[in-house]
VEXTILUM-210907 format. One line per 5 residues: number of its first residue (from 1); for each residue x, y, z of N, C-alpha, C. Coordinates in nm, 3 decimals. Example, Ala and Ser with C-alpha at 12.3 -4.5 7.8 and 13.67 -1.06 7.14 Angstrom:
% residues 2
1	1.319/-0.569/0.780/1.230/-0.450/0.780/1.320/-0.330/0.780 | 1.285/-0.225/0.708/1.367/-0.106/0.714/1.290/0.003/0.787
% end
This chain:
% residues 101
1	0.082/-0.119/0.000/0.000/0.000/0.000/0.086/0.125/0.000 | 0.175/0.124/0.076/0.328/0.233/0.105/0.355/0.259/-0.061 | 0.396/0.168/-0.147/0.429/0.167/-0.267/0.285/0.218/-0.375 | 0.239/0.192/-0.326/0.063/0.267/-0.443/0.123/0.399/-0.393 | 0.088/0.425/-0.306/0.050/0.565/-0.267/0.212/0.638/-0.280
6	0.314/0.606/-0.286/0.432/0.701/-0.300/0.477/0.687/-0.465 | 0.452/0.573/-0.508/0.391/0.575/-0.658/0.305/0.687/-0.737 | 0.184/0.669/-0.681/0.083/0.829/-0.705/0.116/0.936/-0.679 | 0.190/0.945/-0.563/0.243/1.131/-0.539/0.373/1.145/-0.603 | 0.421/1.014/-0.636/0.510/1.080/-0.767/0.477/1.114/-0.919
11	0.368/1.048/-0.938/0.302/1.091/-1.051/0.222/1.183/-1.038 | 0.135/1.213/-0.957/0.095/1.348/-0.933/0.192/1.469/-0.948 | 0.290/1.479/-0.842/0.416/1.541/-0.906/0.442/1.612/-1.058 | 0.461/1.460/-1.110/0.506/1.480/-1.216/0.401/1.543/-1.309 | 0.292/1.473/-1.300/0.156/1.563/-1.390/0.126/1.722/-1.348
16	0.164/1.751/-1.248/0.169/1.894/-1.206/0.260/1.954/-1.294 | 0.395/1.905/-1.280/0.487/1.998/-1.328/0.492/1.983/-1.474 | 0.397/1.930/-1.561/0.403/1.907/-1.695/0.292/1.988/-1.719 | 0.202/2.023/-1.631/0.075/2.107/-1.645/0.073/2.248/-1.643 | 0.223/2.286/-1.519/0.269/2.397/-1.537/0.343/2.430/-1.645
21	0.412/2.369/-1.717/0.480/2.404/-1.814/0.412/2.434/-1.941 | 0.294/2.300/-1.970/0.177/2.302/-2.061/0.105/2.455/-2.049 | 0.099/2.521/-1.963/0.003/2.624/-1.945/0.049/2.795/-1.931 | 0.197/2.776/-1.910/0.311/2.890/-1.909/0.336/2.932/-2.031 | 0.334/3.111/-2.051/0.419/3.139/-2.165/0.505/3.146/-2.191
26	0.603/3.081/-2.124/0.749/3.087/-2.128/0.836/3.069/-2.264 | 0.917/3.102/-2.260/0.968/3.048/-2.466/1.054/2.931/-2.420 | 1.078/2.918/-2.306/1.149/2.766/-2.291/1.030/2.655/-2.265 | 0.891/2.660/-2.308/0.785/2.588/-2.258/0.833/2.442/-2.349 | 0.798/2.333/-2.237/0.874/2.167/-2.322/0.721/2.140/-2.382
31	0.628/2.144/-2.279/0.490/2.061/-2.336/0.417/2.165/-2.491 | 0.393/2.121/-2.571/0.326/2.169/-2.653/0.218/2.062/-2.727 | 0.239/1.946/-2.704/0.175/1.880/-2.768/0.144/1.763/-2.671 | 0.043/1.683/-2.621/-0.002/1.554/-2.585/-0.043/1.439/-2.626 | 0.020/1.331/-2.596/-0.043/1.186/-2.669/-0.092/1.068/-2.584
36	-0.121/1.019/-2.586/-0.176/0.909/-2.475/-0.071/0.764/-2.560 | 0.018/0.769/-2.661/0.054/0.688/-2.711/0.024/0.658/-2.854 | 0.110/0.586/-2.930/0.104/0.536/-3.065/-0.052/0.543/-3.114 | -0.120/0.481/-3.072/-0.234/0.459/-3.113/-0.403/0.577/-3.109 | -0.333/0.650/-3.017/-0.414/0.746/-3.003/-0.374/0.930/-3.091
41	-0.494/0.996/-3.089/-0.441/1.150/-3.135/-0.329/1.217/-3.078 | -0.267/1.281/-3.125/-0.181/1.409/-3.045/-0.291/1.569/-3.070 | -0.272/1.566/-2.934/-0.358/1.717/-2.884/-0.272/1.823/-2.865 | -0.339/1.942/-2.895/-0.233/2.059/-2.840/-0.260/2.060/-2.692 | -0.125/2.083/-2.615/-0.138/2.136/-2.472/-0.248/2.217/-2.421
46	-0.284/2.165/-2.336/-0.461/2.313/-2.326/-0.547/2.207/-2.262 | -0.693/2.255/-2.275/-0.784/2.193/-2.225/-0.805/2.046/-2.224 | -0.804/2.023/-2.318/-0.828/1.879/-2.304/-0.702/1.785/-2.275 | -0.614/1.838/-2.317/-0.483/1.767/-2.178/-0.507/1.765/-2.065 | -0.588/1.876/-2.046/-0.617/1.927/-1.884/-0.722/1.800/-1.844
51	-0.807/1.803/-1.939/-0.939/1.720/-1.863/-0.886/1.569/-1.863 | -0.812/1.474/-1.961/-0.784/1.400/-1.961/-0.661/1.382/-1.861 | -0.591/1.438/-1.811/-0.516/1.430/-1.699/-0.597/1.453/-1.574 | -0.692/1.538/-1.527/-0.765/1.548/-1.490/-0.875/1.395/-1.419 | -0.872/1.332/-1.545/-1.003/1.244/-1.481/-0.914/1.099/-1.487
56	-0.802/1.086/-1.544/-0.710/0.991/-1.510/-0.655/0.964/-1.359 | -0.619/1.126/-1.336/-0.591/1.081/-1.183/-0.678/1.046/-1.066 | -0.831/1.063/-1.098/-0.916/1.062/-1.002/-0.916/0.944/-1.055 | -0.895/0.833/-1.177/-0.897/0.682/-1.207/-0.813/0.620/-1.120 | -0.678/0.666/-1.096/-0.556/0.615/-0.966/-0.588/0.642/-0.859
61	-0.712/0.727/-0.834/-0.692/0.776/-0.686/-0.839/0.629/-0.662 | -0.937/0.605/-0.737/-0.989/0.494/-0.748/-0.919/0.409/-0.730 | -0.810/0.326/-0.806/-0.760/0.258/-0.812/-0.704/0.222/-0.674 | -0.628/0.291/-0.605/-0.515/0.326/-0.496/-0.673/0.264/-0.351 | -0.798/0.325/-0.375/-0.928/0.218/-0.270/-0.934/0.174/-0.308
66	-0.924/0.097/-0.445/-0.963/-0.063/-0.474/-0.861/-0.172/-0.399 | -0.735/-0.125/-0.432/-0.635/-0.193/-0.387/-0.661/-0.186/-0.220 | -0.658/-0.061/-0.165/-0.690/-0.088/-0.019/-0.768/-0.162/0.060 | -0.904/-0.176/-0.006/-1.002/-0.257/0.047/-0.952/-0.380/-0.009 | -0.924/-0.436/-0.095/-0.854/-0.574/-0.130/-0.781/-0.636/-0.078
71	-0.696/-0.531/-0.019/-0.628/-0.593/0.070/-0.641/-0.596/0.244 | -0.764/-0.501/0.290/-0.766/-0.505/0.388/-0.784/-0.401/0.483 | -0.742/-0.316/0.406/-0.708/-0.184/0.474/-0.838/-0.089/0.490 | -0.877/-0.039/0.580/-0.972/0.041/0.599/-0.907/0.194/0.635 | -0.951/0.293/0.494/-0.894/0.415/0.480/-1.022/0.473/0.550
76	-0.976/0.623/0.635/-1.066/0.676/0.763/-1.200/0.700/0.627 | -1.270/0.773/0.731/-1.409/0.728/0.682/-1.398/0.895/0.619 | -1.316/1.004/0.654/-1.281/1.102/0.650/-1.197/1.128/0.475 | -1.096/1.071/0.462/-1.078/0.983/0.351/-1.114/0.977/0.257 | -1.206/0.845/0.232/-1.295/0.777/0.146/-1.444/0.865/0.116
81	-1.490/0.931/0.194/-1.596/1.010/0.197/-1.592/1.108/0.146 | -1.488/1.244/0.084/-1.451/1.329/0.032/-1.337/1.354/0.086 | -1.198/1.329/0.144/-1.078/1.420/0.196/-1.010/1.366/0.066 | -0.963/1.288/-0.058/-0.905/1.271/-0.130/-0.995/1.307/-0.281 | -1.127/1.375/-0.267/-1.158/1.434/-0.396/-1.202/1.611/-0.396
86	-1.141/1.678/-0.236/-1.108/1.764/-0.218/-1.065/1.867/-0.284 | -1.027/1.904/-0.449/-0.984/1.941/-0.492/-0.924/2.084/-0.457 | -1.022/2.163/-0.395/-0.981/2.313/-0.360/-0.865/2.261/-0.267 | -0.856/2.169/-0.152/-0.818/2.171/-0.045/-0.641/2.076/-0.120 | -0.665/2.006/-0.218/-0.529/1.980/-0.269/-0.463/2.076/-0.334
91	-0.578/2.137/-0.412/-0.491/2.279/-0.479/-0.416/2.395/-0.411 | -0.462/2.364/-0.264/-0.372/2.492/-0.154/-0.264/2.342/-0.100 | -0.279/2.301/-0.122/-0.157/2.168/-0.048/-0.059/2.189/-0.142 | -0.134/2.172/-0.253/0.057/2.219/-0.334/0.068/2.353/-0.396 | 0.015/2.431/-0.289/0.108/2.545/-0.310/0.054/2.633/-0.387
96	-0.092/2.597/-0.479/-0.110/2.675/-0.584/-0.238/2.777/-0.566 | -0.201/2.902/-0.497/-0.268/2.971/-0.464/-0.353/3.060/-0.554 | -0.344/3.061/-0.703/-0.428/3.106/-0.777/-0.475/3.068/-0.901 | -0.611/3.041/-0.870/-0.670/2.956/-0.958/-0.688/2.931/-1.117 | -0.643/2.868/-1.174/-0.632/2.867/-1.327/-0.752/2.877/-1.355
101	-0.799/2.931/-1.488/-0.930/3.033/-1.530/-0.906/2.925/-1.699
% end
């Protein structure tokens, strides 16, 4: 379970800081384009990167209680009930005090 979950906040991580870059005008910006892989479209950086990153991670954060209850684990009721789909309350956890529009 240690390994799901330090797994996810490294990918969270990482989808943050590809989201900031995706969304910056910077002239050193890396993201400009998104793919889900060979088989799928390439998107421009923007919204629908956004939403599809977006509803992927709430798929791992699913994933991460499936595995818990499978194995046993009873996450607080605090938790499972809304503290991990919190969104305002993760968006001040990392730091990001003003809201993308």
């Amino acid at each position: 379970m240690k390994q799901a979950a330090a797994a996810h906040k490294k990918s969270a991580a990482q989808c943050l800081r590809m989201l900031k870059d995706a969304f910056s005008d910077g002239s050193k910006r890396r993201v400009t384009k998104f793919s889900r892989g060979s088989w799928a479209p390439t998107w421009p950086a923007g919204a629908t990167m956004f939403a599809y990153m977006f509803s992927h991670e709430a798929h791992h954060r699913g994933q991460i209680l499936m595995l818990a209850h499978q194995l046993g684990y009873r996450l607080p009721d605090e938790a499972v009930a809304h503290g991990i789909w919190q969104w305002d309350t993760l968006w001040k956890r990392a730091d990001l005090t003003t809201p993308r529009r």
